[in-house]
C-alpha positions as CSV (number, residue, x, y, z in Angstrom):
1,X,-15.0,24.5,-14.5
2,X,-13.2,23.7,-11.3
3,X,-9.7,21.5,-12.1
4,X,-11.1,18.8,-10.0
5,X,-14.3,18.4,-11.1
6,X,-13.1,18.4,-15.1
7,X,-10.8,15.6,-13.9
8,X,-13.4,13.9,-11.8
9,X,-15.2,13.8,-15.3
10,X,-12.5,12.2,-17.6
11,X,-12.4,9.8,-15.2
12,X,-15.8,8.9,-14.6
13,X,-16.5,9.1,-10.7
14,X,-20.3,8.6,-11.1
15,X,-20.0,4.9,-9.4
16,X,-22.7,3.1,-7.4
17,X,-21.6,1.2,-4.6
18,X,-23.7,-2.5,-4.7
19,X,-22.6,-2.3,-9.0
20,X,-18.8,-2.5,-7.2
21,X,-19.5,-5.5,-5.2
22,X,-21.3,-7.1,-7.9
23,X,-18.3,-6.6,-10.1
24,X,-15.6,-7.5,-7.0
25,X,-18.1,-11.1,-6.9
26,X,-18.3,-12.0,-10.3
27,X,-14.1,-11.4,-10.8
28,X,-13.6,-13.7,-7.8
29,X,-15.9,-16.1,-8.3
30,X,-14.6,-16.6,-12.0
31,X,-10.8,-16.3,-11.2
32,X,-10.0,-17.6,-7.6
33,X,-9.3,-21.4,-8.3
34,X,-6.9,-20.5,-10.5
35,X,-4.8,-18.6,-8.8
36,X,-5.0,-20.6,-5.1
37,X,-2.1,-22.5,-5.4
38,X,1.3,-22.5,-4.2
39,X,3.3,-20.3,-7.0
40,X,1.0,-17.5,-6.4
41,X,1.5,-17.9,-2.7
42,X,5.5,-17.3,-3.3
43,X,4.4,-14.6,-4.9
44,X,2.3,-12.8,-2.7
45,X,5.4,-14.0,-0.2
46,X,7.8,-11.5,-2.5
47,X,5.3,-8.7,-2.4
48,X,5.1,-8.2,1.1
49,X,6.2,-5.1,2.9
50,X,7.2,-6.4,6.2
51,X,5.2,-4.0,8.7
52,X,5.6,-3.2,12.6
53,X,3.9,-0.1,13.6
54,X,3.1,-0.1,17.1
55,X,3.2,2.7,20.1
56,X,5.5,-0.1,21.9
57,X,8.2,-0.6,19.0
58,X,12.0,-0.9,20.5
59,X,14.8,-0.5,18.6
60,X,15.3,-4.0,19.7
61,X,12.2,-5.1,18.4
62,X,12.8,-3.7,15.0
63,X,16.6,-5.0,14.9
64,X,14.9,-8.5,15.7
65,X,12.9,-8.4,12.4
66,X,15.6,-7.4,10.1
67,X,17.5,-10.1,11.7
68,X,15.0,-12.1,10.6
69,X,14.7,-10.8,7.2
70,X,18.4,-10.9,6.8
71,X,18.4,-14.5,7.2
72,X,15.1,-15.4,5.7
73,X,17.2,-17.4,2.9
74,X,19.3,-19.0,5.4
75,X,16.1,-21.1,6.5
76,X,13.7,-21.0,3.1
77,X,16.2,-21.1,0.5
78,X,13.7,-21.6,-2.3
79,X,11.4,-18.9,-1.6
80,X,11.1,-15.2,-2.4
81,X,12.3,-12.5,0.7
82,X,9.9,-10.0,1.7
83,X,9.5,-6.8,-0.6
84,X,10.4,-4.3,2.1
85,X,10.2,-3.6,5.8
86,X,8.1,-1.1,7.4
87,X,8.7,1.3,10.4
88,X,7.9,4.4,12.3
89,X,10.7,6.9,11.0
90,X,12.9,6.8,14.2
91,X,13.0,3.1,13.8
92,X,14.6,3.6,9.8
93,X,18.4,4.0,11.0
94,X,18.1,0.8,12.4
95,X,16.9,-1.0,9.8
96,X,19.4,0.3,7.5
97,X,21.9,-0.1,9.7
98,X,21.1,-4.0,10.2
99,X,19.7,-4.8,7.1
100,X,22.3,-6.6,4.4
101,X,19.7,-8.1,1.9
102,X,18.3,-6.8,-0.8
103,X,15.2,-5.5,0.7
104,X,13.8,-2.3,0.5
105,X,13.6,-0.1,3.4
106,X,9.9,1.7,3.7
107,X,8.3,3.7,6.7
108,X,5.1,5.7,7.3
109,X,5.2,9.9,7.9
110,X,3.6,13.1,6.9
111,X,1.6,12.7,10.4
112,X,1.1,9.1,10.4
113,X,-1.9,7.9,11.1
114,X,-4.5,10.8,11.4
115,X,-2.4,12.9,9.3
116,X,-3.7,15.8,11.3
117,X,-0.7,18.4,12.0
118,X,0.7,21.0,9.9
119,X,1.8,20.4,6.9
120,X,5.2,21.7,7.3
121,X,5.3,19.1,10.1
122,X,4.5,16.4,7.4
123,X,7.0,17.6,4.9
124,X,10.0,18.0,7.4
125,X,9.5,14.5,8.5
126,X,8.8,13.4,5.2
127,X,12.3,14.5,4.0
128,X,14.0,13.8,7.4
129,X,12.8,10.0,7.0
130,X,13.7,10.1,3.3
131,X,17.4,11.5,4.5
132,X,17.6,8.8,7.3
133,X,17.6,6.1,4.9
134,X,14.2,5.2,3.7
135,X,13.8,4.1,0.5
136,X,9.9,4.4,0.5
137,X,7.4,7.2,2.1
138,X,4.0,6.3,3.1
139,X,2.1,9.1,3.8
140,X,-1.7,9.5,4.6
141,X,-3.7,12.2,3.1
142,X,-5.4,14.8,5.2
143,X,-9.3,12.8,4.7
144,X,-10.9,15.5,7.1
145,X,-10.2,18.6,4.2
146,X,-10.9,15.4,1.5
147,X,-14.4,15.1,3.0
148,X,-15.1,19.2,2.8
149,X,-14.2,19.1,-0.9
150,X,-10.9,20.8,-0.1
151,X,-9.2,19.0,-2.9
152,X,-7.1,21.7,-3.7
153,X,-5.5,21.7,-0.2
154,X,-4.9,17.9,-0.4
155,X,-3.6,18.1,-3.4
156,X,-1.2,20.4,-2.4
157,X,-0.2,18.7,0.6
158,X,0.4,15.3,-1.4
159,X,2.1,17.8,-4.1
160,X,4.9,19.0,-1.3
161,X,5.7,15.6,0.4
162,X,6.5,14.4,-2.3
163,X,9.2,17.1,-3.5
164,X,10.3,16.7,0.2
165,X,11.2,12.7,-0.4
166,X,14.3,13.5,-2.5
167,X,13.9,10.6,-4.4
168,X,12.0,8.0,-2.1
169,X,8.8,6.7,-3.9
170,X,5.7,8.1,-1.9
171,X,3.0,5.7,-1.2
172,X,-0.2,8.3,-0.7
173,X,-2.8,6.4,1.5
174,X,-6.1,6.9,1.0
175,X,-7.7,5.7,4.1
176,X,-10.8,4.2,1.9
177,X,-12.8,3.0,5.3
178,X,-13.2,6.4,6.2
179,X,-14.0,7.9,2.7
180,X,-17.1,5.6,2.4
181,X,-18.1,5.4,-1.0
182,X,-16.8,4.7,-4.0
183,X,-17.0,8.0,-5.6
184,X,-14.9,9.4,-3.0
185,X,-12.3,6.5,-3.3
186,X,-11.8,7.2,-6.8
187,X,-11.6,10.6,-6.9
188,X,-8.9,10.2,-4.3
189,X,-7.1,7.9,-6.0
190,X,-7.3,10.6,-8.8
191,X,-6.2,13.5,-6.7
192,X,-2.9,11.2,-5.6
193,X,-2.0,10.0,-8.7
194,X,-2.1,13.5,-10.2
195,X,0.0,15.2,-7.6
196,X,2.9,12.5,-8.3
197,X,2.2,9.8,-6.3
198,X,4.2,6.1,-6.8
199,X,1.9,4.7,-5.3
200,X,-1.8,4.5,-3.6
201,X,-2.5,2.7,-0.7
202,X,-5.8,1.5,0.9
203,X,-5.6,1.8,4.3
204,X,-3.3,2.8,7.6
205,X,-4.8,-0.5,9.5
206,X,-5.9,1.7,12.2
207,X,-9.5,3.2,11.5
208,X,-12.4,0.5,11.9
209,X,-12.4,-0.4,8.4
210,X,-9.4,-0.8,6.5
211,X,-8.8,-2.5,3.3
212,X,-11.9,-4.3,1.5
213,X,-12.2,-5.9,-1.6
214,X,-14.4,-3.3,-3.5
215,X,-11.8,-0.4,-2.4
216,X,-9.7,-2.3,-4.4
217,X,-11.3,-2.9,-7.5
218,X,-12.1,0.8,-7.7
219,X,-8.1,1.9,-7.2
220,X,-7.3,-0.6,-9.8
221,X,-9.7,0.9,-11.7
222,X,-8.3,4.6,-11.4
223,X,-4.6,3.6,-12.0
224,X,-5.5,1.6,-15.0
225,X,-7.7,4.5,-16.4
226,X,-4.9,6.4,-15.5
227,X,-2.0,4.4,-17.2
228,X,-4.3,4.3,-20.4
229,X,-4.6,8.1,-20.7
230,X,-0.9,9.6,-19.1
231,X,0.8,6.0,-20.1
232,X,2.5,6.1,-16.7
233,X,2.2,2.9,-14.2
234,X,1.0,4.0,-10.6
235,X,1.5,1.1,-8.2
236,X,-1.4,-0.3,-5.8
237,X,-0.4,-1.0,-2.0
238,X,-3.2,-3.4,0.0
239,X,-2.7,-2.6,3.6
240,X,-4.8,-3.1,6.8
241,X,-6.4,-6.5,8.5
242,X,-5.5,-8.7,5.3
243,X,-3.9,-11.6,7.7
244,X,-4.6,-15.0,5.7
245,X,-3.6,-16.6,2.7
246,X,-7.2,-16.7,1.4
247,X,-7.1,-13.2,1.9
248,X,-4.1,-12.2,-0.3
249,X,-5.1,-14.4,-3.2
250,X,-8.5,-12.5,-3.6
251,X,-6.1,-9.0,-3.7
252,X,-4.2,-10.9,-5.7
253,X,-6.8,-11.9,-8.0
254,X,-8.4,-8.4,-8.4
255,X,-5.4,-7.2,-9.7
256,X,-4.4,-9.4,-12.0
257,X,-8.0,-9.4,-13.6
258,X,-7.7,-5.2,-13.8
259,X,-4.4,-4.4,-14.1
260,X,-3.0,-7.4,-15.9
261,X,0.2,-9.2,-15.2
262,X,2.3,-6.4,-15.7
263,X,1.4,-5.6,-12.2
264,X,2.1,-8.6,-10.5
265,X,5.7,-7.8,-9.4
266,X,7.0,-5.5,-6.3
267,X,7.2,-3.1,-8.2
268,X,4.3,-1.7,-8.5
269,X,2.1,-4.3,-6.1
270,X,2.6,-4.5,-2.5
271,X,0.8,-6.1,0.6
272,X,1.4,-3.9,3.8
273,X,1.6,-7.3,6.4
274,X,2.8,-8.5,9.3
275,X,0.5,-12.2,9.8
276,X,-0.2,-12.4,6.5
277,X,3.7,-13.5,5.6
278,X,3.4,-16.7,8.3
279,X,0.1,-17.7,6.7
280,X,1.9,-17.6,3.4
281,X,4.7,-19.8,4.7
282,X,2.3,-21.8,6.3
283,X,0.8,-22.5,3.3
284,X,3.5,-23.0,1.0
285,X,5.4,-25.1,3.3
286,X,2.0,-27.3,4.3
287,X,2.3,-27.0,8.0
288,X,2.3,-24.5,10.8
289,X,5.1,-21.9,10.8
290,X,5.7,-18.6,12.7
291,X,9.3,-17.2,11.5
292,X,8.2,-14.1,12.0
């Protein structure tokens, strides 16, 4: 039997679709209340990886942000800083030139977004970005070969980015919007986590659909199937189109309910953001703010 497909069957990747949702419904209908209030909104605060990933980035720009970030404690002195900041790889000697908190230093490669281009493209800018600084590598993987069955090849890709990161945690996106169903997401997540990923990662936040609520369930599914079986702790990145408050306490809720408390740290939980940390502020300080 084919490597993949005996994994595929420890794991169970025989999911149906509207089961999911029913699942992702009943968790948040029973759990929300509890956790909308304003501790869990630091929290989600403290998990954020502080994202700017746009054609028209300056260095200026970027320098701007970690400004911000740098004095984040200056102005809310009782609340959590952000988790990390995330760039484009050109824009990580400025970040780690600027920043002086205790803030992690992230940024996308390996091809980002479409992850289309040779793979010893992705590798050399995988270790380049690692080299300039980065302290995390989020990398997509190659969905087209994915979607042909060609899990070997992604495997294999995921497999040498991360030997290329020289000791920056990789962050393997799955880009669930474009995988469609559940079944795929999970054997993904599956594929990733077996060729050494840190952690996995919904979405890039620019494809149509990007992260959802049942794409999550299933991930947090997968890494606590996998933790149970290999006892080792794969982290779980939310990214793309999750703006609002509302939004990160339903994440927020999934995970807690799957993965258990253990997981609720930066650690091994992030929220890949850029509006979603003034809605938090917003909310935790009961009126209107835009720091960032």
């Amino acid at each position: 039997m084919d490597k993949f497909e005996e994994l595929f069957k420890v794991y169970n990747c025989n999911l149906n679709d509207e089961t999911v949702k029913k699942e992702v419904d009943a968790i948040i209908s029973k759990h929300l209340d509890e956790n909308n209030n304003k501790e869990v909104y630091k929290q989600c605060l403290s998990l954020i990886d502080l994202t700017s990933l746009n054609g028209n980035d300056t260095e200026a720009g970027i320098v701007a942000m970690t400004e911000k970030v740098n004095d984040f404690r200056k102005q809310f002195s009782t609340l959590p800083n952000v988790a990390a900041i995330c760039v484009y790889p050109a824009m990580v000697p400025h970040v780690k030139e600027n920043l002086t908190e205790d803030v992690r230093i992230a940024a996308v490669a390996g091809g980002f977004p479409a992850s289309q281009t040779f793979i010893e493209v992705k590798v050399a800018e995988a270790a380049m970005t690692a080299l300039e600084g980065a302290d995390e590598i989020d990398a997509v993987i190659s969905v087209g070969k994915f979607l042909e069955g060609k899990y070997d090849e992604v495997y294999e890709e995921i497999s040498e980015i991360k030997a290329s990161c020289r000791g920056a945690q990789l962050k393997v996106i799955l880009e669930t919007g474009d995988l469609k169903t559940a079944a795929n997401i999970k054997k993904a997540a599956l594929i990733a986590m077996a060729a050494g990923a840190d952690f996995i990662k919904t979405s890039t936040g620019k494809t149509t659909v990007s992260a959802t609520l049942e794409a999550t369930y299933v991930m947090c599914q997968a890494i606590k199937e996998w933790n149970d079986k290999n006892n080792a702790k794969v982290g779980y990145k939310a990214a793309g189109g999750i703006a609002t408050t509302d939004d990160a306490v339903k994440y927020y809720t999934l995970v807690k309910e799957i993965l258990g408390k253990e997981w609720l740290n930066n650690s091994l939980f992030r929220f890949g953001a850029s509006r979603l940390t003034n809605s938090l502020l917003s909310s935790i300080e009961g009126k209107e703010i835009n720091y960032f």
